[in-house]
N, C-alpha and C positions, 0 to 999 in steps of 0.2 A: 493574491498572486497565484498563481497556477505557475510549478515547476515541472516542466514535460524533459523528463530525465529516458533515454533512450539505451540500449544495450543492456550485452547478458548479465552482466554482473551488479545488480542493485547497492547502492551509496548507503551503505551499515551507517556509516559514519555521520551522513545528514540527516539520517535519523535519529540517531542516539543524540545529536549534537544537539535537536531543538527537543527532545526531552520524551521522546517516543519510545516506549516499552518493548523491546523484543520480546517471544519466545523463544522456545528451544531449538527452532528450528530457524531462526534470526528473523521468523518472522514478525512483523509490525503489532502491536494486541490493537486491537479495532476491532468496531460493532462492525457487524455482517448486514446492519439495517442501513445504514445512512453510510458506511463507510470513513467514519470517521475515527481517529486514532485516539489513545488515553490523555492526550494532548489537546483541551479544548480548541476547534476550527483547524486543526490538521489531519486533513485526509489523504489515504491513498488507492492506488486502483492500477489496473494492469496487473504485470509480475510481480510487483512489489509485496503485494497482497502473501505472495506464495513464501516469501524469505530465500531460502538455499534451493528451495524448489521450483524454482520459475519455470520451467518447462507445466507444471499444472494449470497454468494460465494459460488459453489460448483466445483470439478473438472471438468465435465462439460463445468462451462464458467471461471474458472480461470486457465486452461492450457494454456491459448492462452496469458501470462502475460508475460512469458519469453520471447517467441518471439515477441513480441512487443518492449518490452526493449532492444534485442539484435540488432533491424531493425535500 
């Protein structure tokens, strides 16, 4: 299932809820290779990626999320 979750402020909550690791920065812990979370088969991509910092994401550099995920 692919959940396309839109706007500024990312769902802490349906993270933590299926079992995904924040940092300090409430960002998600996930590999930078495959994009996948400490959560075996859940990944993320876009802003989410950034935590409280989503403005560091832009299209740009988070196009290349899907593809990573799909490799």
């Amino acid at each position: 299932a692919v959940l396309l979750l839109t706007g500024y402020h990312p769902d802490f909550a349906l993270l933590t809820g299926a079992g995904v690791a924040l940092g300090p920065r409430r960002e998600p812990v996930f590999d930078p290779e495959t994009m996948e979370t400490n959560v075996p088969g859940v990944f993320v991509a876009g802003g989410l990626v950034a935590g409280l910092d989503t403005g560091a994401i832009f299209i740009e550099n988070g196009r290349f999320h899907g593809e990573q995920i799909v490799k």
